[in-house]
Every structure is written in structure tokens, then in C-alpha cells.
DRENVEXVO-966222 format. One record per residue: residue number from 1; x, y, z of N, C-alpha, C, O, CB in turn. Coordinates in Angstrom, 3 decimals, padded with zeros to 6 digits. Atoms other than C-alpha are relative to their C-alpha. Glycine has a CB too. Layout:
residues N
+------+----------+----------+----------+----------+----------+----------+----------+----------+----------+----------+----------+----------+----------+----------+----------+
| resi |       nx |       ny |       nz |      cax |      cay |      caz |       cx |       cy |       cz |       ox |       oy |       oz |      cbx |      cby |      cbz |
+------+----------+----------+----------+----------+----------+----------+----------+----------+----------+----------+----------+----------+----------+----------+----------+
|  NUM |        X |        Y |        Z |        X |        Y |        Z |        X |        Y |        Z |        X |        Y |        Z |        X |        Y |        Z |
...
+------+----------+----------+----------+----------+----------+----------+----------+----------+----------+----------+----------+----------+----------+----------+----------+
END
This chain:
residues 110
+------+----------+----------+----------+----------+----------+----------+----------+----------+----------+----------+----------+----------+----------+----------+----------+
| resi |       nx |       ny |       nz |      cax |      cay |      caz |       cx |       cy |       cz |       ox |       oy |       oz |      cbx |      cby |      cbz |
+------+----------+----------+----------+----------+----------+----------+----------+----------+----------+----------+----------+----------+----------+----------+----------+
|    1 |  000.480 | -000.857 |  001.041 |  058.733 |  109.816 |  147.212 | -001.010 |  000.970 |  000.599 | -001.862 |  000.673 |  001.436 | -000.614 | -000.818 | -001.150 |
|    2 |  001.116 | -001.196 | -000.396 |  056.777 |  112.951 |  147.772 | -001.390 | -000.361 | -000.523 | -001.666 | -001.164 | -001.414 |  000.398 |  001.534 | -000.696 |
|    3 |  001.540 | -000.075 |  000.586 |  052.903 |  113.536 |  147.511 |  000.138 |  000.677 | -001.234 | -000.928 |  000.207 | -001.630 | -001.126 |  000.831 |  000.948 |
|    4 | -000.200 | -000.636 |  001.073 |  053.559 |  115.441 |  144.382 |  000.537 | -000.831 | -001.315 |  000.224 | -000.822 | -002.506 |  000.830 |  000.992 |  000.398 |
|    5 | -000.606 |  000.848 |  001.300 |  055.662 |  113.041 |  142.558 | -000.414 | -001.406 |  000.210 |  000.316 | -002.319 | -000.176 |  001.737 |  000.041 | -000.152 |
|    6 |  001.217 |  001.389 | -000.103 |  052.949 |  110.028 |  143.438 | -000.878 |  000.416 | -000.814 | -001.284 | -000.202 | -001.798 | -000.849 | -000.385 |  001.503 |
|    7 |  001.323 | -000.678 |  001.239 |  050.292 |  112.546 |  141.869 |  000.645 | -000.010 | -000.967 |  000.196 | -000.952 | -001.621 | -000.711 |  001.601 |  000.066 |
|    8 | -000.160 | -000.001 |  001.329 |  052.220 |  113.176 |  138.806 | -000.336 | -001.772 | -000.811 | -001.230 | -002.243 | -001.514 |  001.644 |  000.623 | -000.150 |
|    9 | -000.184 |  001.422 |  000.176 |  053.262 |  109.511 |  138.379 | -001.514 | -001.164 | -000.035 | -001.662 | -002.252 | -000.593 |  001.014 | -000.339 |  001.300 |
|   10 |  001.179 |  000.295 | -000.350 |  049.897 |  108.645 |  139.310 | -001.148 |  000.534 | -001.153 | -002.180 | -000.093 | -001.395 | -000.138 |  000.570 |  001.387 |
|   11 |  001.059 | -000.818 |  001.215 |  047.974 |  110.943 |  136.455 |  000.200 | -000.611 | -001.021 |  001.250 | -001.139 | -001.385 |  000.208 |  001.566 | -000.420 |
|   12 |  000.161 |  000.706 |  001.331 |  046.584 |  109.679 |  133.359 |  000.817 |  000.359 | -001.254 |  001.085 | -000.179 | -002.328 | -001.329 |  000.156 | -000.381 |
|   13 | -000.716 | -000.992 |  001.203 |  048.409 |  112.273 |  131.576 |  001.758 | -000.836 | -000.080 |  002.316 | -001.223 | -001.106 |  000.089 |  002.215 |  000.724 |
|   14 | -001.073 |  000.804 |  000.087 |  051.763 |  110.558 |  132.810 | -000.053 | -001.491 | -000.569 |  000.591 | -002.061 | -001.450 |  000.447 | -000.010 |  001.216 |
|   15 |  000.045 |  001.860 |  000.346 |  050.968 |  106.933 |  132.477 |  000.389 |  000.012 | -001.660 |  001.467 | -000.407 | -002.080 | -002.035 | -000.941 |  000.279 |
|   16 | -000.382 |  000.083 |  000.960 |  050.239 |  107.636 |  128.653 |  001.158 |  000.505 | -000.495 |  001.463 | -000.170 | -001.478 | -000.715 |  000.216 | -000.446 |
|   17 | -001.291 | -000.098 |  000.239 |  053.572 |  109.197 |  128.142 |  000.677 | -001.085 |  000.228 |  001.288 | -001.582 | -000.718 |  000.506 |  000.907 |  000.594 |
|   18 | -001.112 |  001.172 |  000.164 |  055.402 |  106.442 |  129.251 | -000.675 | -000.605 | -000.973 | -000.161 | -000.641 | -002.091 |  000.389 | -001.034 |  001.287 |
|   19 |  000.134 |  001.222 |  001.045 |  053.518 |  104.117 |  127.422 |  000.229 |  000.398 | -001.671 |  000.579 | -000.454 | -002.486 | -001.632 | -000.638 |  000.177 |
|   20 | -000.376 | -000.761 |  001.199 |  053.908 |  106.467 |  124.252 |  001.293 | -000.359 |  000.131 |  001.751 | -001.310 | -000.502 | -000.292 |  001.557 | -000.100 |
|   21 | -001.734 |  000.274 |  000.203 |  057.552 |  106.456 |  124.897 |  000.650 | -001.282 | -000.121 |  001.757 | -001.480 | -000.622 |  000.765 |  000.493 |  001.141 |
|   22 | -000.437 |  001.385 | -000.021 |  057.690 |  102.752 |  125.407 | -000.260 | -000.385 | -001.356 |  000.653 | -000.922 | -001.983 | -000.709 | -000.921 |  001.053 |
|   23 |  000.423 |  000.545 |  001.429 |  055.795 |  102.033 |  122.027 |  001.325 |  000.591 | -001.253 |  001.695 | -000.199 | -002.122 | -001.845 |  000.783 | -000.410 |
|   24 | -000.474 | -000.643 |  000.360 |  058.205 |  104.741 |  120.489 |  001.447 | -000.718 |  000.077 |  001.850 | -000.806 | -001.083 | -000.393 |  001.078 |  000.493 |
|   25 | -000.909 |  000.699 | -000.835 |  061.176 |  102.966 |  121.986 |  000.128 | -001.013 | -001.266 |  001.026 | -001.189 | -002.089 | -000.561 | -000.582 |  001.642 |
|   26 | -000.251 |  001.524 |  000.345 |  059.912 |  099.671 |  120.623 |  000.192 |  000.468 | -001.749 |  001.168 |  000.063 | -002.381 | -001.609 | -001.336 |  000.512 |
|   27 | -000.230 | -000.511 |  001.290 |  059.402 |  101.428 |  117.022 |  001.127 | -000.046 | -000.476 |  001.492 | -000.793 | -001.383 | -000.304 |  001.098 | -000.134 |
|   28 | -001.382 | -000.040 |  000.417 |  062.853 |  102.587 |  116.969 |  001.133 | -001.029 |  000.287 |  002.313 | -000.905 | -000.040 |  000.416 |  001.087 |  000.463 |
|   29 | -000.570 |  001.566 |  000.039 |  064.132 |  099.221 |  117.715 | -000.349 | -000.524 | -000.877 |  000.564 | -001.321 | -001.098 | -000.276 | -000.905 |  000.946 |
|   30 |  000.797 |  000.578 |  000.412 |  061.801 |  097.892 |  115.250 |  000.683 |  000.315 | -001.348 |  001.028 | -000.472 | -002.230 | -001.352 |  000.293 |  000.410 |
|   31 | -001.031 | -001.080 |  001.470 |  063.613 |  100.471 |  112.482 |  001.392 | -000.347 |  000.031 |  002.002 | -000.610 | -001.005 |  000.111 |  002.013 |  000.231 |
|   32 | -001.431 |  000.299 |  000.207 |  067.045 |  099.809 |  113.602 |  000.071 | -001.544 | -000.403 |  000.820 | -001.929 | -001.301 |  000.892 |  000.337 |  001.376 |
|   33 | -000.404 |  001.122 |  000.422 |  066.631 |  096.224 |  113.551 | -000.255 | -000.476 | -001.402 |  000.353 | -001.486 | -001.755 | -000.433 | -000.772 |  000.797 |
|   34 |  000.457 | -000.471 |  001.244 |  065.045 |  096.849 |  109.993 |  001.446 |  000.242 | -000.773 |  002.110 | -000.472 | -001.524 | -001.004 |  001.392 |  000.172 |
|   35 | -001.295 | -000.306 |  000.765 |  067.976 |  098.789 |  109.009 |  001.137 | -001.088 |  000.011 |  001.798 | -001.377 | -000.986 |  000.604 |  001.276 |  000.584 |
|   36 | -001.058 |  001.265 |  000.253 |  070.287 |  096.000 |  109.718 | -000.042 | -001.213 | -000.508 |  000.963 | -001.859 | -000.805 |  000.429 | -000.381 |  000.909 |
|   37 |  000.434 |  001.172 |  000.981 |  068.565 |  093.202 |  108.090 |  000.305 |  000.449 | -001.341 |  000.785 | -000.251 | -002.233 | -001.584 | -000.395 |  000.073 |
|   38 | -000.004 | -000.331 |  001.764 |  068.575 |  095.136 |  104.916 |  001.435 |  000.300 |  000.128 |  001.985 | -000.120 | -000.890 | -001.106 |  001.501 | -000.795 |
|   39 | -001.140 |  000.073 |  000.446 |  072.146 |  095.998 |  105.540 |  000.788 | -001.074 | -000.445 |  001.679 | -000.947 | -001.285 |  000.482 |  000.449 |  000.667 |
|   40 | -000.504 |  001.233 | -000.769 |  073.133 |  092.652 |  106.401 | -000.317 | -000.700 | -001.685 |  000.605 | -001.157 | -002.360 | -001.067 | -000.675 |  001.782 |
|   41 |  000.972 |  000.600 |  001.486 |  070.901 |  091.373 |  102.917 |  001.066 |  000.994 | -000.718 |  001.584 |  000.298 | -001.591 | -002.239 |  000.452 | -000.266 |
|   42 | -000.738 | -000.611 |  001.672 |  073.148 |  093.984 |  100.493 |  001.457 | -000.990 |  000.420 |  002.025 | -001.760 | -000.354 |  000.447 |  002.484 | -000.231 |
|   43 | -001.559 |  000.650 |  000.061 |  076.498 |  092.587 |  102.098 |  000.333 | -000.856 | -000.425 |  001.425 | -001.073 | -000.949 |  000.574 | -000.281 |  000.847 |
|   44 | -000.449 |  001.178 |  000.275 |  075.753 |  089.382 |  101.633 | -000.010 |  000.263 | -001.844 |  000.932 | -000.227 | -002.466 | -001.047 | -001.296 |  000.778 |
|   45 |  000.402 |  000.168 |  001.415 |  074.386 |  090.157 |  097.691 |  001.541 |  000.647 | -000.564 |  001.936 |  000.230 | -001.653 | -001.649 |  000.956 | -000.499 |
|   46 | -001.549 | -000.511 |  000.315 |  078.127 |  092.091 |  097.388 |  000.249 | -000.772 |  000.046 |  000.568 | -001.216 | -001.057 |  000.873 |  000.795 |  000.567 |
|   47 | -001.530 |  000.914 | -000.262 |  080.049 |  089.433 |  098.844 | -000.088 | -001.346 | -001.412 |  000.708 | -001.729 | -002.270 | -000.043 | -001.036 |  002.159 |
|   48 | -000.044 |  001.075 |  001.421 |  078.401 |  086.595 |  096.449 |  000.174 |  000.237 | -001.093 |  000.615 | -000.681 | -001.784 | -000.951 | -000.621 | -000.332 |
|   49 | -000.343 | -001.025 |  001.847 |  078.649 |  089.209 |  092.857 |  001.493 | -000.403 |  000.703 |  001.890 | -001.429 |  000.151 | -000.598 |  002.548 | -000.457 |
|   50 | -001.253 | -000.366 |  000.394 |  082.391 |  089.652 |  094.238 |  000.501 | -001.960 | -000.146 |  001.042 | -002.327 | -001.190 |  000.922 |  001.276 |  001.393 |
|   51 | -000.277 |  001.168 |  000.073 |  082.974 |  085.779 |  094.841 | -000.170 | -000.622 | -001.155 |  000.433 | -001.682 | -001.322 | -000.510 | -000.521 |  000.799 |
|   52 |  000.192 |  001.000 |  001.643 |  081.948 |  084.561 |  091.232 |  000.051 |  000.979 | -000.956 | -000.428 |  000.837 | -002.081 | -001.629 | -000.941 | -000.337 |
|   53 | -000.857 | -000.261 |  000.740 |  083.684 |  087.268 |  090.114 |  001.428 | -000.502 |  000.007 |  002.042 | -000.719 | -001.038 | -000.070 |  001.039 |  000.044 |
|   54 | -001.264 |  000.518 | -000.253 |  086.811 |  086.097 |  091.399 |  000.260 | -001.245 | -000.256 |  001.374 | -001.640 | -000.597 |  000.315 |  000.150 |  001.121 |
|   55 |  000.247 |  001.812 |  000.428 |  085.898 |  082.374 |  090.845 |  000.262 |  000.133 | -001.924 |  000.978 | -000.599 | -002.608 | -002.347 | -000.759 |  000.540 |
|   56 |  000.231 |  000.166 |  001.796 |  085.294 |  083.218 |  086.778 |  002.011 |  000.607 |  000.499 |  002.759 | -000.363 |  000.617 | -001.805 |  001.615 | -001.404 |
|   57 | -001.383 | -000.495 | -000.005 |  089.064 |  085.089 |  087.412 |  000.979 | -001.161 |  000.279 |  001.941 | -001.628 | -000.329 |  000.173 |  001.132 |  001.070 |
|   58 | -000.698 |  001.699 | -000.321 |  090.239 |  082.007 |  088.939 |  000.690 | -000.531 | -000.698 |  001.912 | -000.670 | -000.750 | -000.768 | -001.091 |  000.093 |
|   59 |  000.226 |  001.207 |  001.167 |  089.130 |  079.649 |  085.956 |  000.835 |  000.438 | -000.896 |  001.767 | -000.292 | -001.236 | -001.509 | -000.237 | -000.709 |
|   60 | -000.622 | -000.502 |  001.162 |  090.417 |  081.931 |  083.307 |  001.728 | -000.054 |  000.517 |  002.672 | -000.241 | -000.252 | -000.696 |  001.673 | -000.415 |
|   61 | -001.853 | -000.032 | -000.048 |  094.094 |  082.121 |  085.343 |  000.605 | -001.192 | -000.267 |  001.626 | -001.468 | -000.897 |  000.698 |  000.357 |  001.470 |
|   62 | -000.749 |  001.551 |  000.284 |  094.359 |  078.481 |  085.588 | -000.096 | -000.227 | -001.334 |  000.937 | -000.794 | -001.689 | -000.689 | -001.356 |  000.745 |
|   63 |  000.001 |  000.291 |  001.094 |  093.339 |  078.172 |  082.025 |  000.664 |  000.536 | -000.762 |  000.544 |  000.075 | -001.897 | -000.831 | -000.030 | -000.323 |
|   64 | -001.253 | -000.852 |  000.259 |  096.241 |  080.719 |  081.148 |  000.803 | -001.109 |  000.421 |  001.229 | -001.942 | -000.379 |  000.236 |  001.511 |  000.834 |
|   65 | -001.214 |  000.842 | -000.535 |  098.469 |  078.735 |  083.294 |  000.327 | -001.485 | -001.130 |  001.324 | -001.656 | -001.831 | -000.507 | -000.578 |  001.805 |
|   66 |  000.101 |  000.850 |  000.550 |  097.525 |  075.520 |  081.755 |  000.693 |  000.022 | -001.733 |  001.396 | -000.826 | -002.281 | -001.297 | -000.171 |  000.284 |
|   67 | -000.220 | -000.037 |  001.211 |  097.992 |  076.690 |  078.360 |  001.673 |  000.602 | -000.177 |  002.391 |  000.082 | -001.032 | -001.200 |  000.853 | -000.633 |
|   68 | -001.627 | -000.089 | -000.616 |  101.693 |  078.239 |  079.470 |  000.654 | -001.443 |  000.302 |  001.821 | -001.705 |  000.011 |  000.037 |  000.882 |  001.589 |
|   69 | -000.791 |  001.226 | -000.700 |  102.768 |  075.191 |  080.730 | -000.077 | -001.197 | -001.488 |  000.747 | -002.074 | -001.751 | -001.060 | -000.703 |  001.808 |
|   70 | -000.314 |  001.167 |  001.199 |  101.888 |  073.139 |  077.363 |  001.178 |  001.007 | -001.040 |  002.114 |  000.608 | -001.732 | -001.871 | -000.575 | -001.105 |
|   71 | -001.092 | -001.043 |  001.012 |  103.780 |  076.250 |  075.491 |  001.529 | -000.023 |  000.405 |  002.492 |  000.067 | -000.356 | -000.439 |  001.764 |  000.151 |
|   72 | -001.436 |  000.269 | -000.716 |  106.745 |  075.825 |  077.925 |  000.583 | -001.535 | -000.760 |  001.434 | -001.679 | -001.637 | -000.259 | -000.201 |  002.010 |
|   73 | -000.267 |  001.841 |  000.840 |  106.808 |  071.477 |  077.013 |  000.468 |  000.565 | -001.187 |  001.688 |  000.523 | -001.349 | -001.652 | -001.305 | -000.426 |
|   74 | -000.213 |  000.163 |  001.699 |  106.655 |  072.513 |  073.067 |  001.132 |  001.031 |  000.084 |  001.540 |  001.433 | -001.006 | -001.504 |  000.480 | -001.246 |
|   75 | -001.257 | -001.385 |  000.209 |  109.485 |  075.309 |  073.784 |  000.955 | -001.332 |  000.420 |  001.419 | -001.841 | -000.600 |  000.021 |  001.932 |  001.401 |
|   76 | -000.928 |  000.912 | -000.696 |  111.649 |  072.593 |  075.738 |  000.608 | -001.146 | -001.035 |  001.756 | -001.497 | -001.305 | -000.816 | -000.704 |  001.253 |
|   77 | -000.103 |  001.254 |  001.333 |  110.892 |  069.730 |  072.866 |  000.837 |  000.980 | -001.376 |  001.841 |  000.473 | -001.874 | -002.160 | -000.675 | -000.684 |
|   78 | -001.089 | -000.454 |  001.155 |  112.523 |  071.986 |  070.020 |  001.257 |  000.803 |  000.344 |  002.018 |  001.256 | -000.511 | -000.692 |  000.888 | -001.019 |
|   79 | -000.986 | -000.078 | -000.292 |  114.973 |  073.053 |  072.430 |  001.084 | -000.933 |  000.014 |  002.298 | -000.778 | -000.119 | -000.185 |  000.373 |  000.745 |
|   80 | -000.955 |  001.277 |  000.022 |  116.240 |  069.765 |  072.626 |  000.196 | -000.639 | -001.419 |  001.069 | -001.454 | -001.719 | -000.611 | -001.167 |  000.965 |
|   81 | -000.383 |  000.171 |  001.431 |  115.664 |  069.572 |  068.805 |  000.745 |  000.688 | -000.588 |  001.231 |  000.193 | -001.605 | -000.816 |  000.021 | -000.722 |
|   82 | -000.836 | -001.152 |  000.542 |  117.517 |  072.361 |  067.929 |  001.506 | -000.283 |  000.156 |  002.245 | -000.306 | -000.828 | -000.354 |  001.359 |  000.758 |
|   83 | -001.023 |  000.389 | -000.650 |  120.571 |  071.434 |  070.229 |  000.634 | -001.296 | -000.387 |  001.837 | -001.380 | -000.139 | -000.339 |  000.010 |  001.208 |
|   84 | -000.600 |  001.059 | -000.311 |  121.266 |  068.122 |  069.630 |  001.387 | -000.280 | -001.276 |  001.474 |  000.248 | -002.385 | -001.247 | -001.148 |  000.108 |
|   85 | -001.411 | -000.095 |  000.310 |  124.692 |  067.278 |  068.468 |  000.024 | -000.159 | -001.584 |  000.694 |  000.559 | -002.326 |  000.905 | -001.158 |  000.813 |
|   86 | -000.238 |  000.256 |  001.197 |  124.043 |  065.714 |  065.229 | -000.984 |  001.040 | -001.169 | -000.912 |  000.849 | -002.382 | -000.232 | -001.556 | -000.045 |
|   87 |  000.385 | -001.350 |  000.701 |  122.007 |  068.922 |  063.822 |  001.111 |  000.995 | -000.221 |  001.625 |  001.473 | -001.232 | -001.052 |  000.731 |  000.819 |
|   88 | -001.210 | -001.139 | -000.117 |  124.553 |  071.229 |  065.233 |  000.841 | -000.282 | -001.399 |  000.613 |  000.290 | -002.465 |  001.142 | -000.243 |  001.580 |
|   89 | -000.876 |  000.626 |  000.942 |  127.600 |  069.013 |  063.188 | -000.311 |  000.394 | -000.959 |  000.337 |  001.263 | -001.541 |  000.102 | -001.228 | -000.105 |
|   90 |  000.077 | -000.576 |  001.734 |  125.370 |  069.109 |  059.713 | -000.610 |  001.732 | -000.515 | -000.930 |  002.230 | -001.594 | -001.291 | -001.202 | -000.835 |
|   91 |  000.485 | -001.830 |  000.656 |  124.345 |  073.173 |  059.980 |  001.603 |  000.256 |  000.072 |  002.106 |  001.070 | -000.703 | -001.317 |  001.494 |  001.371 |
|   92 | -001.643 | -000.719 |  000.079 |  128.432 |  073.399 |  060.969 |  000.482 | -000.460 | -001.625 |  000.676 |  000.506 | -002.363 |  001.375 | -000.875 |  001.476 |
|   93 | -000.507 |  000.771 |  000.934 |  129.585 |  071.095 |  057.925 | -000.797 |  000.926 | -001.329 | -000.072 |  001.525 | -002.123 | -000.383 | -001.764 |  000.273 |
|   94 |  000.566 | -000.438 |  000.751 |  126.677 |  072.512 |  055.690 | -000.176 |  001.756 | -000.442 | -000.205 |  002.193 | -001.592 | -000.883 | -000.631 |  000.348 |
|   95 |  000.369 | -001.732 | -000.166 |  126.066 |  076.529 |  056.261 |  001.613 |  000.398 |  000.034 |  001.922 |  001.150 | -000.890 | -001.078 |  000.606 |  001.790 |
|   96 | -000.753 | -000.527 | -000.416 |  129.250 |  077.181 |  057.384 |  001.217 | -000.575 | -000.644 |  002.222 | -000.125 | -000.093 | -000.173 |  000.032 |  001.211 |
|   97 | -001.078 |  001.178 |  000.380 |  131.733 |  074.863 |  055.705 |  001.034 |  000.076 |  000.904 |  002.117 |  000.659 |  000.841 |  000.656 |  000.087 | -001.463 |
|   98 | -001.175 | -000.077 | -001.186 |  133.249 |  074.082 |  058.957 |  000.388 | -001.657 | -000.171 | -000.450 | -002.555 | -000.092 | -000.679 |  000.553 |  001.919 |
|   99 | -000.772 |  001.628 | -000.507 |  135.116 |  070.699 |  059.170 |  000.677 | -000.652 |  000.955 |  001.349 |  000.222 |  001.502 |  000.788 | -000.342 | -000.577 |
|  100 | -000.634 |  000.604 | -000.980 |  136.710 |  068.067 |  061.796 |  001.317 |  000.593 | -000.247 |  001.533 |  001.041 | -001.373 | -000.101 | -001.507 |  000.007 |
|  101 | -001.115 |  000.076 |  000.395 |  140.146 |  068.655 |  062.148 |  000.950 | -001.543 | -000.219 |  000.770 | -002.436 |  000.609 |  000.465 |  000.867 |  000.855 |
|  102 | -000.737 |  000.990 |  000.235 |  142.606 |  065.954 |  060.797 |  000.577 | -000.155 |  001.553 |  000.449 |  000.611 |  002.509 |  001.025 |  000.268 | -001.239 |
|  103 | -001.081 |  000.223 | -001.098 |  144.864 |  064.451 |  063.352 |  001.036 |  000.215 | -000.069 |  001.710 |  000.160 |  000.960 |  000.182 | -000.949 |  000.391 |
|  104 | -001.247 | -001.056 |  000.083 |  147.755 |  066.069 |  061.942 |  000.227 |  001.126 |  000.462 |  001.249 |  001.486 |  001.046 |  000.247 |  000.338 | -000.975 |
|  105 |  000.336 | -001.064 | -000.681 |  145.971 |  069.357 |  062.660 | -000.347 |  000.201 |  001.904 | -000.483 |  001.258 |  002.521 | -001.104 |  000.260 | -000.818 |
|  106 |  000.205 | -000.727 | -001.278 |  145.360 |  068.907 |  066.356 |  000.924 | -000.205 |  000.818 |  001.437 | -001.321 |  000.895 | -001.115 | -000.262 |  000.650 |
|  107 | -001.125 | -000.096 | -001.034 |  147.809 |  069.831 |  068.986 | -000.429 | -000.098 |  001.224 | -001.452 |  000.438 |  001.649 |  000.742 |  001.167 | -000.033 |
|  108 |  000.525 |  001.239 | -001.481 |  147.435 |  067.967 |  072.170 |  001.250 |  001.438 |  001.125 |  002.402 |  001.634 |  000.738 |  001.081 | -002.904 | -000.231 |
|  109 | -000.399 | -000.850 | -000.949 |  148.535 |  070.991 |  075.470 | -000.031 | -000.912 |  001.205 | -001.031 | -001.424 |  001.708 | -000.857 |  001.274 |  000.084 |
|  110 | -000.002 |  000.260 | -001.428 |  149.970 |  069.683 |  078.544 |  000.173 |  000.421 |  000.939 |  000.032 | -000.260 |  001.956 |  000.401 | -000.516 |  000.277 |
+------+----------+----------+----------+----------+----------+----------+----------+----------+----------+----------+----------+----------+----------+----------+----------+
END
């Protein structure tokens, strides 16, 4: 190193610059790491609002579902009431005046 750039390096006037710049330095470390705590703090306060929104969404689907699935059973139970043979017979016999055929009337295909 030159005599020139020992004197600068060497002057009071330099020293406090660096150390200004170092404090300055540490500041803006001090701010960024600032800024990211507080970012870091909203994300999380988003993520938990969106999570127990989706949780209440949840509850309410399964409790849809649930209530589908007993509406399905009670659809199934008067399906099988509706259908069954000996209803059919007395709405045919009754509504409709439909009757068996004799055994005279039916013709047997071979």
C-alpha cells in the first residue's frame, strides 16, 4: 500500500466513515430483519383466518353430506315400498281394473 493510502486509511475522518457505514449496515439489517418478522406475523394471521374458514366449510359439507345420505335411506325405503309386488297387483286390480288372466286365456309359445 502506498504512503497516501496508509494516510487516508489512517485519518480520523476515514475511520469514522467506516464505522458510520458499519452502524448503517447494521441498521439496515436491523430494518430488513424487521420487515420480515412482520411479514412472516401477517402470513401466519392469513393462513390461520383461511384455515377456520375452510374447517367451518368442512363441518357444514359433511353436515350436508350426512343429511343426503339419510334422504337417500328414506328415498330407497319407499322405493322398496312403492315397488313391491303386492301394492303394484292392488293399484293394477283397483285403479285400473286390470285382472289375472284365466287359464283358458293364456297361450303358452314354444
Amino acid at each position: 500500500m502506498s504512503a497516501a493510502a496508509r494516510a487516508i486509511l489512517a485519518s480520523d475522518f476515514t475511520r469514522g466513515r467506516i464505522k458510520e457505514f458499519m452502524l448503517e449496515k447494521e441498521v439496515l439489517i436491523a430494518i430488513l430483519l424487521a420487515c420480515l418478522l412482520l411479514v412472516s406475523m401477517l402470513g401466519i394471521i392469513y393462513m390461520r383466518g383461511n384455515e377456520r374458514q375452510l374447517t367451518s366449510e368442512l363441518q357444514y359439507n359433511r353436515q350436508q353430506y350426512d343429511d343426503m345420505l339419510v334422504t337417500h335411506s328414506q328415498l330407497l325405503l319407499e322405493k322398496a315400498t312403492w315397488s313391491q309386488q303386492s301394492r303394484v297387483q292392488n293399484v293394477a286390480e283397483t285403479k285400473l281394473n286390470m285382472q289375472l288372466p284365466s287359464s283358458k286365456n293364456v297361450i303358452t309359445v314354444e
